[in-house]
N, C-alpha and C positions, 0 to 999 in steps of 0.2 A: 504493500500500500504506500507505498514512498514515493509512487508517481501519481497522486490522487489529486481531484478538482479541488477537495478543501487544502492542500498545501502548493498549486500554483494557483490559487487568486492572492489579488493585495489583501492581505489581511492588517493593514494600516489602518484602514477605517474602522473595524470593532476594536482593535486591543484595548485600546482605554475605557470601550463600554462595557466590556463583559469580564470577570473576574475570570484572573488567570488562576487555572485548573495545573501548575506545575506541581502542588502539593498536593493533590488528587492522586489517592491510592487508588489502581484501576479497582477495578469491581468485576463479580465476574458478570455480573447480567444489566439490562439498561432494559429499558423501554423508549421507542418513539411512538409517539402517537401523534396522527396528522389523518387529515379526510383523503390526502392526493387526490384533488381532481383539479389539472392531473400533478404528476409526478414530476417535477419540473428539475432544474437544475440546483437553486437552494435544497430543494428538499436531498437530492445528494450528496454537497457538501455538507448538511447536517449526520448523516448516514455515515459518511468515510467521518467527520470529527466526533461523532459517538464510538465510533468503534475504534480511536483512538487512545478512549477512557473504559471502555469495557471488553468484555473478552466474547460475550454473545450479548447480540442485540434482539431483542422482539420489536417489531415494527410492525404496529397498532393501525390498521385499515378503519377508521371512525365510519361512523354514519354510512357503515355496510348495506344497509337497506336501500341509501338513496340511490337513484340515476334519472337520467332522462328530464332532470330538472334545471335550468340555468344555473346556479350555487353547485350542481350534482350532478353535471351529464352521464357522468361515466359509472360502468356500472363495478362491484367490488371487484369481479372477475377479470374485466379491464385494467383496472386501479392496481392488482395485484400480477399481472403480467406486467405492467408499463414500470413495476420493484423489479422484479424477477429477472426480465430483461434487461433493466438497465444496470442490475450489480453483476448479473452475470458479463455482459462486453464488459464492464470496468471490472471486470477479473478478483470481485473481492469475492472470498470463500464463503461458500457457499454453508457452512457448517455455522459459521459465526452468526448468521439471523435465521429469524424464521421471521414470517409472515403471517398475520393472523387478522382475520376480520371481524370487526364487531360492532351489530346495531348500535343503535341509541339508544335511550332507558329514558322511563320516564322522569327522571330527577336525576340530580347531582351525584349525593350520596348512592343513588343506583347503580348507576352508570361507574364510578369508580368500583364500587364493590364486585360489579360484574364483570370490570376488567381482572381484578383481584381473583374471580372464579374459571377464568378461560385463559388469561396469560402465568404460565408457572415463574415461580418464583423469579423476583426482581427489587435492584438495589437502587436501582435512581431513574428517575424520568425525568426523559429529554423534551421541550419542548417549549414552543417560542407564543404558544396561546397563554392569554393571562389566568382566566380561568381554569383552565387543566393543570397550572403553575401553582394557582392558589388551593386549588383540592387537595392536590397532593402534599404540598406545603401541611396544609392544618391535618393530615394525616402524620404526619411526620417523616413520609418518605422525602429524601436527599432528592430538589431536583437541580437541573441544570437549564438557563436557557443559550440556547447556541449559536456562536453569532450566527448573521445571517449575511447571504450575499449577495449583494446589492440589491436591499429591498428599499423600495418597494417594486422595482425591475421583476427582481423575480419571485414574483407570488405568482400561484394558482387562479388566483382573482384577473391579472393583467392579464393571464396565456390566454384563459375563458372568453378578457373582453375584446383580446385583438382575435380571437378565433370569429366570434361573433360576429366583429364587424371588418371582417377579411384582411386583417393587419398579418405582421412579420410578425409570426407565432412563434416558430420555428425555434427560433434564435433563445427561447425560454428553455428548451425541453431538451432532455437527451434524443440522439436519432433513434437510438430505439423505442422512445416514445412519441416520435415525431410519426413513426412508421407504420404505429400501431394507430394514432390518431388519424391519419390521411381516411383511410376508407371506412371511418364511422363519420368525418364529416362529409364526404363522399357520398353516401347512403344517407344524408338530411337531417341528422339528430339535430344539428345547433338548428336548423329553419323553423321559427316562430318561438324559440325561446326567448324569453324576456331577460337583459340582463340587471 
């Protein structure tokens, strides 16, 4: 992993925002949790700097129920190839995550407990939501938020609104999530979503 997207972007612009983790004993398990829709390039360099700090990562598919919605085009099965393919070409081991998808719950304390009952055991969550940061905080789990790369560039929100409205998408996504997106908007999903 010594040629990875998190250690050739500038990382000049987080160092002073995000506490530096040199005194961070690895751990052996992490958690990310994120919706991916879709799987962009941030969310990669979050993936290679979690697995920097842990030895296996679970990476938490949210809001598995949704698709077909402008917040939710894609469906979990989608969401969970556009991981899949994109750690596999970046060559990270395949042993170190698993992928796991999981509805919504109707409350807070649900929803965290029911992550607690489908992901095995775990030492810290990664994750750059305030909310998901604050749950687990008042649970007392160790979390982390991870810088991010040049957001607001690259969020899931911006890929959606230039897909939408036939912008340079592209340029957000790994190609093998570029490759799996072409013939779902191909096939009309984004036509008449609202964004």
């Amino acid at each position: 992993m010594s040629n990875t997207l998190f250690n050739t972007i500038d990382n000049s612009d987080f160092l002073g925002q995000h506490p530096d983790h040199s005194d961070f004993i690895m751990k052996q398990t992490g958690v990310f949790i994120g919706r991916f829709q879709p799987f962009h390039l941030g969310h990669l360099a979050t993936v290679e700097y979690a697995l920097t700090l842990v030895k296996h990562l679970y990476i938490v598919v949210g809001s598995s129920q949704k698709s077909h919605e402008a917040k939710n085009p894609f469906t979990a099965g989608e969401r969970i190839l556009m991981i899949r393919n994109t750690l596999n070409t970046n060559r990270i081991d395949p042993s170190r995550y698993l992928i796991i998808p999981i509805p919504d719950a109707t409350g807070h304390a649900v929803w965290t407990a029911y992550i607690d009952q489908v992901v095995p055991q775990y030492e810290v969550v990664f994750s750059s939501d305030r909310l998901t940061l604050q749950l687990y905080k008042e649970k007392g789990v160790p979390t982390i938020e991870p810088p991010l790369l040049d957001r607001p560039k690259f969020s899931a929100t911006e890929v959606r609104r230039r897909i939408m409205e036939g912008g340079k998408w592209k340029e957000l996504v790994p190609k093998s999530v570029a490759k799996l997106i072409e013939p779902i908007i191909a096939k009309g999903r984004f036509n008449g979503l609202d964004g």
